[in-house]
BAKOLKE-203051 format. One record per atom (N, C-alpha, C): atom name; x negated, y, z; residue number from 0. Coordinates in Angstrom, 3 decimals. Layout:
<atoms>
ATOM  atom         u         v         w    n
ATOM    CA         X         Y         Z  NUM
...
</atoms>
This chain:
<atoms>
ATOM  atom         u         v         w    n
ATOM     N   -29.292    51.351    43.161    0
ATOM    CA   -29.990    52.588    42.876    0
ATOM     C   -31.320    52.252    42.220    0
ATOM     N   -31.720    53.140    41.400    1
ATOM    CA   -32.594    52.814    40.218    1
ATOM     C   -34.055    53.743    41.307    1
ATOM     N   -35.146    52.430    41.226    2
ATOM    CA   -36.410    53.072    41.809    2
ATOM     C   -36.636    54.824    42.076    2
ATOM     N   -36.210    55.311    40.448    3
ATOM    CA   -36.621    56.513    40.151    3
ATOM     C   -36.000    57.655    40.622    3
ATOM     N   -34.930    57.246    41.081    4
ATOM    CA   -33.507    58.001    41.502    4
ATOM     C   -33.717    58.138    43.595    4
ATOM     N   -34.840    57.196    43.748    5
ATOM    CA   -35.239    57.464    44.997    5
ATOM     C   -35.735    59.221    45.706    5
ATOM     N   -36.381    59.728    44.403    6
ATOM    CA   -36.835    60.702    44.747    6
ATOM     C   -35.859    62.021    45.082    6
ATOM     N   -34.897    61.852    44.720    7
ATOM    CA   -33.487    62.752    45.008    7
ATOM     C   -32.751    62.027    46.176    7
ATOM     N   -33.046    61.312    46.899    8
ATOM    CA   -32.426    61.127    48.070    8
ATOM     C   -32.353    62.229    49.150    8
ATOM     N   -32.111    62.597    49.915    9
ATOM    CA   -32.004    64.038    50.701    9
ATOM     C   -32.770    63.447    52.060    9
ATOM     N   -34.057    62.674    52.115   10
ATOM    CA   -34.176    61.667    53.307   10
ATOM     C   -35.771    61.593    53.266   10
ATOM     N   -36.684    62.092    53.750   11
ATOM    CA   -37.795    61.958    54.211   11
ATOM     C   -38.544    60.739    54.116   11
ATOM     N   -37.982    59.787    54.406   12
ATOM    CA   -38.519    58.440    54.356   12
ATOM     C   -38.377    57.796    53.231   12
ATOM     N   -37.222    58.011    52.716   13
ATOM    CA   -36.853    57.347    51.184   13
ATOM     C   -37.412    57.894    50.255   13
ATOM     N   -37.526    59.122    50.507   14
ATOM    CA   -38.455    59.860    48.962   14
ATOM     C   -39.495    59.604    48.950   14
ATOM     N   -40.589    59.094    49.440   15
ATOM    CA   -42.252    58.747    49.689   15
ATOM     C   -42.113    57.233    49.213   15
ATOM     N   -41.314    56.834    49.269   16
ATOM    CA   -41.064    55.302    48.624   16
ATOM     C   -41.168    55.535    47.179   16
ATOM     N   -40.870    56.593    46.425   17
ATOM    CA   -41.331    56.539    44.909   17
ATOM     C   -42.889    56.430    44.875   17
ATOM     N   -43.890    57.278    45.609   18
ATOM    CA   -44.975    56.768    45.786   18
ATOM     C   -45.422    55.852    46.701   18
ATOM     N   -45.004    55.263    47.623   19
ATOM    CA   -45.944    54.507    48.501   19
ATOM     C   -44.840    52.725    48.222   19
ATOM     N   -44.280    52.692    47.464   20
ATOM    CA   -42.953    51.386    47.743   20
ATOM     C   -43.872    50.168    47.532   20
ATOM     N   -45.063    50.178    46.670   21
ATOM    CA   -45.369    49.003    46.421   21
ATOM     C   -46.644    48.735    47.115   21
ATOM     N   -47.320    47.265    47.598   22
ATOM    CA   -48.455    47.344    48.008   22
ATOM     C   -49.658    47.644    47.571   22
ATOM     N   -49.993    47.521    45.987   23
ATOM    CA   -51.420    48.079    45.824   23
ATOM     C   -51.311    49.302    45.930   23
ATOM     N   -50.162    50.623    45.823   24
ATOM    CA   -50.983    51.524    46.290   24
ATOM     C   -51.200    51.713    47.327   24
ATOM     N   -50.240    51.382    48.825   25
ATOM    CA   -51.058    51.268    49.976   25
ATOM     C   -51.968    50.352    50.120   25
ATOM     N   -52.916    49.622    48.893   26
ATOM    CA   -54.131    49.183    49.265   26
ATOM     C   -54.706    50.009    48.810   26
ATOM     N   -54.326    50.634    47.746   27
ATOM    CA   -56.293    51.434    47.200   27
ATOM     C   -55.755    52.770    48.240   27
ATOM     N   -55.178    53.150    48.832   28
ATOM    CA   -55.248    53.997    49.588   28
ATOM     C   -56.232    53.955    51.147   28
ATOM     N   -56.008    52.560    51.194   29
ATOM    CA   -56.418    51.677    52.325   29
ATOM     C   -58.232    51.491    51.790   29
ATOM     N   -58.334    51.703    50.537   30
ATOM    CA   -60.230    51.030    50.151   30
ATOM     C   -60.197    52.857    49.739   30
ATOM     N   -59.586    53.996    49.676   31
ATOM    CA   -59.938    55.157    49.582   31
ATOM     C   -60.395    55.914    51.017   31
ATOM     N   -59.817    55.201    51.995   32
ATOM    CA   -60.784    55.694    53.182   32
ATOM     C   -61.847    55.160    53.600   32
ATOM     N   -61.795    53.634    53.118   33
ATOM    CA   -62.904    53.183    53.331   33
ATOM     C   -64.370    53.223    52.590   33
ATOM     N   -63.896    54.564    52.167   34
ATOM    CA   -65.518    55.093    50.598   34
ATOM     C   -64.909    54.546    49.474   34
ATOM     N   -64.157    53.889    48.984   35
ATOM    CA   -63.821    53.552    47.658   35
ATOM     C   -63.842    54.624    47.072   35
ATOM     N   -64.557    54.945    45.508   36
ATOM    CA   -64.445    55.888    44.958   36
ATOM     C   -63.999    55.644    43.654   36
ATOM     N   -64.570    54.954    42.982   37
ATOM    CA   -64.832    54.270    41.496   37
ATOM     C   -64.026    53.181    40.722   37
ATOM     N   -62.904    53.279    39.975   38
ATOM    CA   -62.132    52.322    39.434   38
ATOM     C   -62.922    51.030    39.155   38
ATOM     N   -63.742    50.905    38.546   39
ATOM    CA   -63.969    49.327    38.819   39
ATOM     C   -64.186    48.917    40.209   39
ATOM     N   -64.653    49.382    40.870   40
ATOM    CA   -64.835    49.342    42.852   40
ATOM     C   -63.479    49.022    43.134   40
ATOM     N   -62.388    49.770    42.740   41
ATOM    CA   -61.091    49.175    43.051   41
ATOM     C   -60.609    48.155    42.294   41
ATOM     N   -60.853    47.884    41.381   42
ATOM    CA   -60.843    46.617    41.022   42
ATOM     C   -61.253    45.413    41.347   42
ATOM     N   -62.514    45.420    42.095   43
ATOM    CA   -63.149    44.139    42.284   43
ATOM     C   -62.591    44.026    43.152   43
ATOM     N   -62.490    45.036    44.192   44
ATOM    CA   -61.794    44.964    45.861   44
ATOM     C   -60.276    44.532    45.671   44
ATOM     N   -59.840    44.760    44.635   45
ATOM    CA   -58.622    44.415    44.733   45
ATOM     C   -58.122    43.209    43.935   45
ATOM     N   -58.637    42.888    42.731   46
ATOM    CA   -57.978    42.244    42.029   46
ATOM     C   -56.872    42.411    40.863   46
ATOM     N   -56.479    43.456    40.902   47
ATOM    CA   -55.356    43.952    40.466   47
ATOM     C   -55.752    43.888    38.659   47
ATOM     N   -54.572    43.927    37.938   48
ATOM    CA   -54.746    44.547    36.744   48
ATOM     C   -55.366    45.961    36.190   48
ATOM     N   -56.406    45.758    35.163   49
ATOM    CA   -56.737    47.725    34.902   49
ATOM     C   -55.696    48.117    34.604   49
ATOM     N   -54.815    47.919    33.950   50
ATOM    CA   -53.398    48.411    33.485   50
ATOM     C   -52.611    49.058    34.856   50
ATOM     N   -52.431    48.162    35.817   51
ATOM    CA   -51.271    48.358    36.939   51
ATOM     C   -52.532    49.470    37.802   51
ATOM     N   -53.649    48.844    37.770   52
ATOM    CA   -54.290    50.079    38.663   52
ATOM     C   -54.309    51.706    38.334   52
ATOM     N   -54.649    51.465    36.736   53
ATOM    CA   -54.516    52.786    36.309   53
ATOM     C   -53.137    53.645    36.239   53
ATOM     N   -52.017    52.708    36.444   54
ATOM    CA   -50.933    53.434    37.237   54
ATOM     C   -50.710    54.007    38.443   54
ATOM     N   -51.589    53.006    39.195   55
ATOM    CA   -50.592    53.563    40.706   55
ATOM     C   -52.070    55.142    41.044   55
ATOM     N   -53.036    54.706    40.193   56
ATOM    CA   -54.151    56.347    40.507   56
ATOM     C   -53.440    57.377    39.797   56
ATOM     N   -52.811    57.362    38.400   57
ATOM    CA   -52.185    58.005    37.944   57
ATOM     C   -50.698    58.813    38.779   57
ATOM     N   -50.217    57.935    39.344   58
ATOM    CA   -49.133    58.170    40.132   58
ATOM     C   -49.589    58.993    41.377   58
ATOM     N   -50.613    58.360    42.568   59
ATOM    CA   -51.553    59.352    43.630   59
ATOM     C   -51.813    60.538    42.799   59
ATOM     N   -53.028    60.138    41.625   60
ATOM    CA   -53.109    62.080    41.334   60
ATOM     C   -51.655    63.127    41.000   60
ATOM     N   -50.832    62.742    40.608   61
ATOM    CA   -49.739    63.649    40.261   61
ATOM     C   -48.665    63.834    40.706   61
ATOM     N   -49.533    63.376    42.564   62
ATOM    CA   -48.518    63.450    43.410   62
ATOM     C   -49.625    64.137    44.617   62
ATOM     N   -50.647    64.676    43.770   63
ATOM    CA   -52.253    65.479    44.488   63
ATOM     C   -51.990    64.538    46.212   63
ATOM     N   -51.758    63.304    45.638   64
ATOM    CA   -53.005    62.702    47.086   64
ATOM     C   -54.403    61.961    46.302   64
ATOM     N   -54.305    62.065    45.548   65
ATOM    CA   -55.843    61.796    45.145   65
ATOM     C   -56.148    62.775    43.778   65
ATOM     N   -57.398    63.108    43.463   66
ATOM    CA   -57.991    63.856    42.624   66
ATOM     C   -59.232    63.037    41.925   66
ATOM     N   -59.485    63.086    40.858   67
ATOM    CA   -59.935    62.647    39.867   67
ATOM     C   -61.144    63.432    39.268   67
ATOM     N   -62.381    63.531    39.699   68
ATOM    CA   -63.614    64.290    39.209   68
ATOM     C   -64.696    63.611    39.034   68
ATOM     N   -65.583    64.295    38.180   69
ATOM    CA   -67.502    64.030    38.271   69
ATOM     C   -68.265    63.456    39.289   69
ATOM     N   -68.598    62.687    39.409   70
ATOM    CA   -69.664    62.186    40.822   70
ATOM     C   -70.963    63.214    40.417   70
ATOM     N   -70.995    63.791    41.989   71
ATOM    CA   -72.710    64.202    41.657   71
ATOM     C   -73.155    63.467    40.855   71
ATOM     N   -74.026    64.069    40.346   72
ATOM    CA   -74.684    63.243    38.919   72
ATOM     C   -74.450    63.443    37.744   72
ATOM     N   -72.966    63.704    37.693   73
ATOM    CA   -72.276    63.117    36.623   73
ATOM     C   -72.179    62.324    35.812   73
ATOM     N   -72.407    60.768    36.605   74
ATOM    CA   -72.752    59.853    35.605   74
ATOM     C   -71.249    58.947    35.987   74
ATOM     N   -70.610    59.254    36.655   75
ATOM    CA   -69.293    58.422    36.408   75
ATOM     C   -68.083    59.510    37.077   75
ATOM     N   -66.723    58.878    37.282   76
ATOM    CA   -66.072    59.792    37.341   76
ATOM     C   -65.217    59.013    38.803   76
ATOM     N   -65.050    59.824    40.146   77
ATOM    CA   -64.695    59.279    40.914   77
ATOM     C   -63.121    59.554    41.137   77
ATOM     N   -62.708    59.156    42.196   78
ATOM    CA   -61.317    59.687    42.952   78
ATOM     C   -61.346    59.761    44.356   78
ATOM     N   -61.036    60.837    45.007   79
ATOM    CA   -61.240    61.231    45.807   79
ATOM     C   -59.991    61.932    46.858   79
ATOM     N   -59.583    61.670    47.771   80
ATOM    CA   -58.360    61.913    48.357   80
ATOM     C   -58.757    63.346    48.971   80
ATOM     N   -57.179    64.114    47.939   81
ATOM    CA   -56.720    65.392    48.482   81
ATOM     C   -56.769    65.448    50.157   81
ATOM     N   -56.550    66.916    50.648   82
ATOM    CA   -56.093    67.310    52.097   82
ATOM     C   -54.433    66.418    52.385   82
ATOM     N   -53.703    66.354    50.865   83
ATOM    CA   -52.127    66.205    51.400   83
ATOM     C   -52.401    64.222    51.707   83
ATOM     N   -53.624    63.687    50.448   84
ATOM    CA   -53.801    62.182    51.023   84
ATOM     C   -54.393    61.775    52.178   84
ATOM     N   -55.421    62.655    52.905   85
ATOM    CA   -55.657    62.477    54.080   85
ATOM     C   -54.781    62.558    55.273   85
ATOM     N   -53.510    63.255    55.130   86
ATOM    CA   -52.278    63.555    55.730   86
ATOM     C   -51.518    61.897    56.145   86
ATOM     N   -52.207    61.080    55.205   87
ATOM    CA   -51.658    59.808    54.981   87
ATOM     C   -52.027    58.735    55.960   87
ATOM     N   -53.479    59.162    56.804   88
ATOM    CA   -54.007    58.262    57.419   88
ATOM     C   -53.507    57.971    58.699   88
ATOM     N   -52.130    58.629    59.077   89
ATOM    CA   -51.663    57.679    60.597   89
ATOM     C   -50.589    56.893    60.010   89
ATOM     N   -50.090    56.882    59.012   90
ATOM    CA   -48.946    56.224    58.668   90
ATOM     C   -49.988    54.956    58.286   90
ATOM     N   -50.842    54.683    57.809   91
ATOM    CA   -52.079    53.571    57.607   91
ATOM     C   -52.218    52.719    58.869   91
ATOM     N   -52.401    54.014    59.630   92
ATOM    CA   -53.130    53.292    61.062   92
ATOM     C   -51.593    52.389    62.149   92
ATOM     N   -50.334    53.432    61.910   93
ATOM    CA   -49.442    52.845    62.190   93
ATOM     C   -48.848    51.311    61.762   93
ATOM     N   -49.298    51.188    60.367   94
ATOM    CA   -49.001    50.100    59.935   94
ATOM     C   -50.110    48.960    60.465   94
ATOM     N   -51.443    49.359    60.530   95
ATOM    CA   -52.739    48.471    61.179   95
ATOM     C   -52.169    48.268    62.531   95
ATOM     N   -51.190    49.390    63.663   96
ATOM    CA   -51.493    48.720    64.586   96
ATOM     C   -49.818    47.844    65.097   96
ATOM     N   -49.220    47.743    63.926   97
ATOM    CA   -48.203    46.871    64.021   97
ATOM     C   -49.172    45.709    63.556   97
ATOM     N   -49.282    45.285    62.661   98
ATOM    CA   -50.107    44.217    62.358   98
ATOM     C   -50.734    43.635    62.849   98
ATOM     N   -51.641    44.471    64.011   99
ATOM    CA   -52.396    43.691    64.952   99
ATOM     C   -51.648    43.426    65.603   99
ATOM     N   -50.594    43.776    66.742  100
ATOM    CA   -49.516    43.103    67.380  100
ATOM     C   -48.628    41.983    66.720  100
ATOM     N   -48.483    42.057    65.153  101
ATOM    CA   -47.427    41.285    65.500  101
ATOM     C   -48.087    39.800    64.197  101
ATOM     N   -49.233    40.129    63.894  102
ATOM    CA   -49.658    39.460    63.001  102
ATOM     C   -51.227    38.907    62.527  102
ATOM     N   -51.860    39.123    64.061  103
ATOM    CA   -52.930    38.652    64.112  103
ATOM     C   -53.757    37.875    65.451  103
ATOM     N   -53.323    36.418    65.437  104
ATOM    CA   -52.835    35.848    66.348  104
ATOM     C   -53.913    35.737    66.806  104
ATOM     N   -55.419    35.994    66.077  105
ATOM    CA   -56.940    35.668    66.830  105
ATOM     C   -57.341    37.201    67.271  105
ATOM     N   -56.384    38.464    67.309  106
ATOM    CA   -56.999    39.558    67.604  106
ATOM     C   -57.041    40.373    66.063  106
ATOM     N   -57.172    41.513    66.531  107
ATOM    CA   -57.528    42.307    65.461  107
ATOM     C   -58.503    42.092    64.657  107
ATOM     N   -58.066    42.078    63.237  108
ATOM    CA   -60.039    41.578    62.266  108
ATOM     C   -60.364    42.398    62.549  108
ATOM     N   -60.006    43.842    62.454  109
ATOM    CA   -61.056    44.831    62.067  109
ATOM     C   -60.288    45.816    63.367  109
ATOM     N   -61.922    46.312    63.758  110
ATOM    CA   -61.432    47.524    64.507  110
ATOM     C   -61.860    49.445    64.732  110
ATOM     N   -61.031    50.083    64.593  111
ATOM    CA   -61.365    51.252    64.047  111
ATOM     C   -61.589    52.028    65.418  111
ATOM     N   -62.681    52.379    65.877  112
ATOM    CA   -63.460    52.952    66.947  112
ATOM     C   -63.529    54.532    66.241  112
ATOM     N   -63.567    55.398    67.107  113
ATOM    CA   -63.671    56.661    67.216  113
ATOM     C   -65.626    56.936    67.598  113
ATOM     N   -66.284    57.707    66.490  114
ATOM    CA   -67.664    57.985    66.528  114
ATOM     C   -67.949    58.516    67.574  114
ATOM     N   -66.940    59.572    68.165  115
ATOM    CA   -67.328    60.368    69.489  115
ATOM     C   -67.663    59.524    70.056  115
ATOM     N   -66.794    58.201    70.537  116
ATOM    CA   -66.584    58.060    72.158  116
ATOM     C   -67.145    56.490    72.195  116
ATOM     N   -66.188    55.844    70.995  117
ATOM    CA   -66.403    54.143    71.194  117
ATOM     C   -65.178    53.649    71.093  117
ATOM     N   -64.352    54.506    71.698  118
ATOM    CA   -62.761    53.901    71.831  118
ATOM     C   -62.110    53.378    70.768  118
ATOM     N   -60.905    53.115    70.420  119
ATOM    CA   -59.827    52.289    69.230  119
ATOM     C   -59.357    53.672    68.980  119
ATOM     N   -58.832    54.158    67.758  120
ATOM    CA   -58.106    54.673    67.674  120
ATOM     C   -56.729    53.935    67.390  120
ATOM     N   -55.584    54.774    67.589  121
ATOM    CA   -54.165    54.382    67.237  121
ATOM     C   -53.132    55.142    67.163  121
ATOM     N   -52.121    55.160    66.615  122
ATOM    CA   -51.350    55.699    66.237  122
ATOM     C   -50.109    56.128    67.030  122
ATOM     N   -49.663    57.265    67.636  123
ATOM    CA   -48.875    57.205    68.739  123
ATOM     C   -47.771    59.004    67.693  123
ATOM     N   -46.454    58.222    68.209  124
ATOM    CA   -45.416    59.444    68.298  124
ATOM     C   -45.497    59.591    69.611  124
ATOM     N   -45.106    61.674    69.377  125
ATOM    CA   -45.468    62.330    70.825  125
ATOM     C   -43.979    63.123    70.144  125
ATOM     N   -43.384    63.919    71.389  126
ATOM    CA   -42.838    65.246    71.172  126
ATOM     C   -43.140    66.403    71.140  126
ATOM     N   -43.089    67.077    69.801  127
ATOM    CA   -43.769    68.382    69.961  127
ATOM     C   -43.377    69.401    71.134  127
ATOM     N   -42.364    69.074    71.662  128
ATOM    CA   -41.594    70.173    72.909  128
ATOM     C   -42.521    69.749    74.421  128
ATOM     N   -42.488    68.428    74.320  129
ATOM    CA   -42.842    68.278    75.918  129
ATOM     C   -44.159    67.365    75.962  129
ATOM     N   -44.400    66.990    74.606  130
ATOM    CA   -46.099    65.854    74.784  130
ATOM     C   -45.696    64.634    75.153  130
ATOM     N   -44.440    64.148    75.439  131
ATOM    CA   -44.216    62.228    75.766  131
ATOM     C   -44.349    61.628    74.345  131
ATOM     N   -44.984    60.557    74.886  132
ATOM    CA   -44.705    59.219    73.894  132
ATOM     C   -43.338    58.805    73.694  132
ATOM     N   -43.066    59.176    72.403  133
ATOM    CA   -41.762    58.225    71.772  133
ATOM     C   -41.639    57.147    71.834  133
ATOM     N   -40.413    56.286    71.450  134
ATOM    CA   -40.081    55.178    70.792  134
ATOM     C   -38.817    55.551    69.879  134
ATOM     N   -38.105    54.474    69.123  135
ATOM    CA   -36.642    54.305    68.631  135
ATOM     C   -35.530    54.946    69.316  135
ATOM     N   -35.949    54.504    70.698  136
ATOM    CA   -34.802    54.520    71.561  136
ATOM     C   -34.350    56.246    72.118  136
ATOM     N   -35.650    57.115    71.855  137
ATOM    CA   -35.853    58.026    71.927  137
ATOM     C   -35.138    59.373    71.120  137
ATOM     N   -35.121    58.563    70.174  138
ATOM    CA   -34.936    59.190    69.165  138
ATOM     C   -33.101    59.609    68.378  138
ATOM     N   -33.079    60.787    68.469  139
ATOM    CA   -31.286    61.365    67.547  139
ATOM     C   -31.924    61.756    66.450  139
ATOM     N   -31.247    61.255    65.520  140
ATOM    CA   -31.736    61.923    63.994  140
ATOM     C   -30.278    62.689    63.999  140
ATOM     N   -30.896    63.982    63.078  141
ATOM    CA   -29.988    64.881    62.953  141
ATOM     C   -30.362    65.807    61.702  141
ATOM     N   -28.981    66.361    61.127  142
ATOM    CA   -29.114    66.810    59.703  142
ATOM     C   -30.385    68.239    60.016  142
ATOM     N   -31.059    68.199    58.716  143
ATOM    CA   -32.235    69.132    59.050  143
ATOM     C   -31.724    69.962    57.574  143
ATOM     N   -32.426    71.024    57.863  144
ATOM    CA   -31.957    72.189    56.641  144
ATOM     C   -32.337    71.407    55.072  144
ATOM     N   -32.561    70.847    55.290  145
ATOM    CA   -32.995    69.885    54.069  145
ATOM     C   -32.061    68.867    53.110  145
ATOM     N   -30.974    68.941    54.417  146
ATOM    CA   -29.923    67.951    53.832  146
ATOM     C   -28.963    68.559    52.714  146
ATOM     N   -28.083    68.479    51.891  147
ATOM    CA   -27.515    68.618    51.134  147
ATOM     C   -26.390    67.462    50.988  147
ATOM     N   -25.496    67.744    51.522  148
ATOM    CA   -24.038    66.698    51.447  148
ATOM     C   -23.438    66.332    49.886  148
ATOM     N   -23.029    67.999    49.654  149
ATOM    CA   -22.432    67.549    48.567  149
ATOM     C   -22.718    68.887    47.387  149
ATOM     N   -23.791    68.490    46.515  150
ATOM    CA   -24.210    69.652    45.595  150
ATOM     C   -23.341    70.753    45.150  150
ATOM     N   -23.644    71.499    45.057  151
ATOM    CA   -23.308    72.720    44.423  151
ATOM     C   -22.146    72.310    42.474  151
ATOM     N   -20.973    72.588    42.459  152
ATOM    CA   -20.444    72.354    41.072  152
ATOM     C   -21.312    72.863    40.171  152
ATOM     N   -21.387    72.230    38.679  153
ATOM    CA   -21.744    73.088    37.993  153
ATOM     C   -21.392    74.076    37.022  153
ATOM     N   -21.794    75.377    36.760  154
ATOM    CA   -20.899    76.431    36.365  154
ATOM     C   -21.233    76.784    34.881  154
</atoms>
Protein backbone atom coordinates (compact mmCIF):
# COMPACT_ATOMS: atom_id res chain seq x y z
CA UNK A 1 0.00 0.00 0.00
CA UNK A 2 1.20 3.29 -1.27
CA UNK A 3 1.93 5.97 1.81
CA UNK A 4 -0.83 8.13 0.28
CA UNK A 5 -3.52 5.58 0.09
CA UNK A 6 -3.15 5.47 4.00
CA UNK A 7 -5.54 8.16 4.35
CA UNK A 8 -8.60 6.06 3.05
CA UNK A 9 -8.08 3.36 5.41
CA UNK A 10 -11.43 3.12 7.48
CA UNK A 11 -9.04 3.00 10.86
CA UNK A 12 -8.27 5.79 13.24
CA UNK A 13 -4.82 4.97 13.82
CA UNK A 14 -3.74 4.38 10.28
CA UNK A 15 -5.07 7.55 8.88
CA UNK A 16 -2.91 10.01 11.22
CA UNK A 17 0.07 8.09 9.88
CA UNK A 18 -0.23 10.23 6.61
CA UNK A 19 0.61 13.03 8.97
CA UNK A 20 2.47 11.90 11.92
CA UNK A 21 4.49 8.48 10.06
CA UNK A 22 7.76 10.08 10.01
CA UNK A 23 10.00 11.40 12.84
CA UNK A 24 10.76 15.01 12.13
CA UNK A 25 7.35 15.81 12.23
CA UNK A 26 6.87 14.34 15.59
CA UNK A 27 9.97 16.37 16.36
CA UNK A 28 9.04 19.86 15.36
CA UNK A 29 5.85 19.06 16.96
CA UNK A 30 7.83 18.07 20.02
CA UNK A 31 10.14 21.85 19.74
CA UNK A 32 6.36 23.43 18.95
CA UNK A 33 5.43 22.96 22.53
CA UNK A 34 8.42 23.69 23.68
CA UNK A 35 8.09 27.68 22.29
CA UNK A 36 9.53 26.80 18.96
CA UNK A 37 8.13 29.27 16.71
CA UNK A 38 10.45 30.30 13.83
CA UNK A 39 11.74 28.09 10.87
CA UNK A 40 15.24 28.69 11.23
CA UNK A 41 14.71 27.86 15.23
CA UNK A 42 13.56 24.59 13.79
CA UNK A 43 16.24 24.17 11.96
CA UNK A 44 19.04 24.64 14.19
CA UNK A 45 17.11 22.45 16.79
CA UNK A 46 16.77 20.02 14.42
CA UNK A 47 19.10 19.68 11.78
CA UNK A 48 16.96 18.76 9.17
CA UNK A 49 16.95 19.92 5.54
CA UNK A 50 15.07 23.54 4.62
CA UNK A 51 13.60 21.57 1.87
CA UNK A 52 12.24 18.43 4.06
CA UNK A 53 11.33 20.96 6.86
CA UNK A 54 9.38 23.11 4.74
CA UNK A 55 7.40 20.01 3.99
CA UNK A 56 6.47 18.44 6.96
CA UNK A 57 5.14 22.57 8.22
CA UNK A 58 3.47 22.57 5.00
CA UNK A 59 1.85 19.23 5.63
CA UNK A 60 0.88 20.36 9.79
CA UNK A 61 -0.65 23.62 8.29
CA UNK A 62 -3.01 21.83 5.81
CA UNK A 63 -3.87 19.51 8.12
CA UNK A 64 -4.70 23.01 10.63
CA UNK A 65 -2.41 21.55 13.40
CA UNK A 66 -0.24 24.32 12.92
CA UNK A 67 -0.90 27.89 11.51
CA UNK A 68 1.42 30.11 9.92
CA UNK A 69 1.28 34.08 10.86
CA UNK A 70 3.01 37.59 11.72
CA UNK A 71 4.92 37.69 15.02
CA UNK A 72 3.92 40.70 17.02
CA UNK A 73 6.02 43.03 15.45
CA UNK A 74 5.79 41.86 12.34
CA UNK A 75 9.16 41.38 11.76
CA UNK A 76 9.15 37.62 11.03
CA UNK A 77 6.62 35.10 10.42
CA UNK A 78 5.91 32.37 13.05
CA UNK A 79 3.99 28.92 13.41
CA UNK A 80 1.97 28.35 15.88
CA UNK A 81 -0.14 25.22 16.90
CA UNK A 82 -3.92 25.16 16.17
CA UNK A 83 -6.62 23.98 19.08
CA UNK A 84 -6.80 20.51 16.77
CA UNK A 85 -2.46 20.49 17.31
CA UNK A 86 -2.72 20.97 20.86
CA UNK A 87 -5.18 17.93 20.83
CA UNK A 88 -1.79 16.24 20.03
CA UNK A 89 -0.07 16.65 23.31
CA UNK A 90 -0.96 13.24 25.17
CA UNK A 91 -0.14 11.15 22.31
CA UNK A 92 3.56 13.14 22.81
CA UNK A 93 3.48 12.57 26.39
CA UNK A 94 2.42 8.88 25.82
CA UNK A 95 5.25 8.31 23.70
CA UNK A 96 7.76 10.32 26.51
CA UNK A 97 6.43 8.06 29.02
CA UNK A 98 7.14 4.81 27.16
CA UNK A 99 10.55 6.01 26.59
CA UNK A 100 11.28 6.71 29.93
CA UNK A 101 10.37 3.14 30.89
CA UNK A 102 11.72 1.41 28.36
CA UNK A 103 14.65 3.53 27.15
CA UNK A 104 16.27 5.52 29.60
CA UNK A 105 18.37 3.48 31.68
CA UNK A 106 19.82 6.65 33.90
CA UNK A 107 16.10 7.92 34.48
CA UNK A 108 14.18 10.26 32.67
CA UNK A 109 16.34 13.31 30.92
CA UNK A 110 13.73 15.51 31.06
CA UNK A 111 10.89 15.93 33.31
CA UNK A 112 7.53 17.50 32.73
CA UNK A 113 6.08 18.80 36.19
CA UNK A 114 2.69 20.32 36.38
CA UNK A 115 2.95 24.43 37.44
CA UNK A 116 0.05 23.94 39.87
CA UNK A 117 1.39 21.38 42.04
CA UNK A 118 5.12 20.08 41.24
CA UNK A 119 3.99 16.69 40.24
CA UNK A 120 5.01 14.62 36.69
CA UNK A 121 2.55 14.71 34.45
CA UNK A 122 1.58 11.47 32.36
CA UNK A 123 -0.37 10.02 30.18
CA UNK A 124 -3.09 7.57 31.30
CA UNK A 125 -6.23 5.73 29.32
CA UNK A 126 -9.37 5.92 31.51
CA UNK A 127 -13.01 4.72 30.57
CA UNK A 128 -15.34 7.19 29.76
CA UNK A 129 -18.31 4.93 31.40
CA UNK A 130 -16.75 4.07 34.73
CA UNK A 131 -13.20 6.29 35.21
CA UNK A 132 -10.69 2.92 35.41
CA UNK A 133 -7.38 2.88 34.05
CA UNK A 134 -7.03 0.85 30.90
CA UNK A 135 -4.60 -1.36 29.41
CA UNK A 136 -4.52 -3.74 26.00
CA UNK A 137 -5.92 -6.33 27.83
CA UNK A 138 -8.87 -4.22 28.49
CA UNK A 139 -9.69 -3.47 25.56
CA UNK A 140 -12.60 -5.04 22.43
CA UNK A 141 -12.24 -3.07 19.41
CA UNK A 142 -15.35 -2.98 17.60
CA UNK A 143 -16.76 -1.70 14.23
CA UNK A 144 -17.72 2.07 14.91
CA UNK A 145 -20.14 3.96 12.50
CA UNK A 146 -17.15 4.92 10.72
CA UNK A 147 -16.36 1.69 9.25
CA UNK A 148 -17.24 0.99 5.75
CA UNK A 149 -16.71 -2.79 4.60
CA UNK A 150 -17.45 -2.68 1.27
CA UNK A 151 -18.19 0.77 -0.71
CA UNK A 152 -21.08 1.67 -2.27
CA UNK A 153 -21.03 0.43 -6.52
CA UNK A 154 -20.65 2.99 -8.75
CA UNK A 155 -23.69 4.22 -10.71
Amino acid sequence: MRYEELADVPCSITRPLVIFGDRWTLLILKYCFSGVRRFNAFQAALGISRSRLQDRLDRLIEHGILVKRRAEGGAHEEYRLTPKGHDIYPILMAIRDWGDAHMAPDGPPVRYTHTGCGGEGHAHLVCDGCGQELTARDITPEAGPGMVLDPPAAG
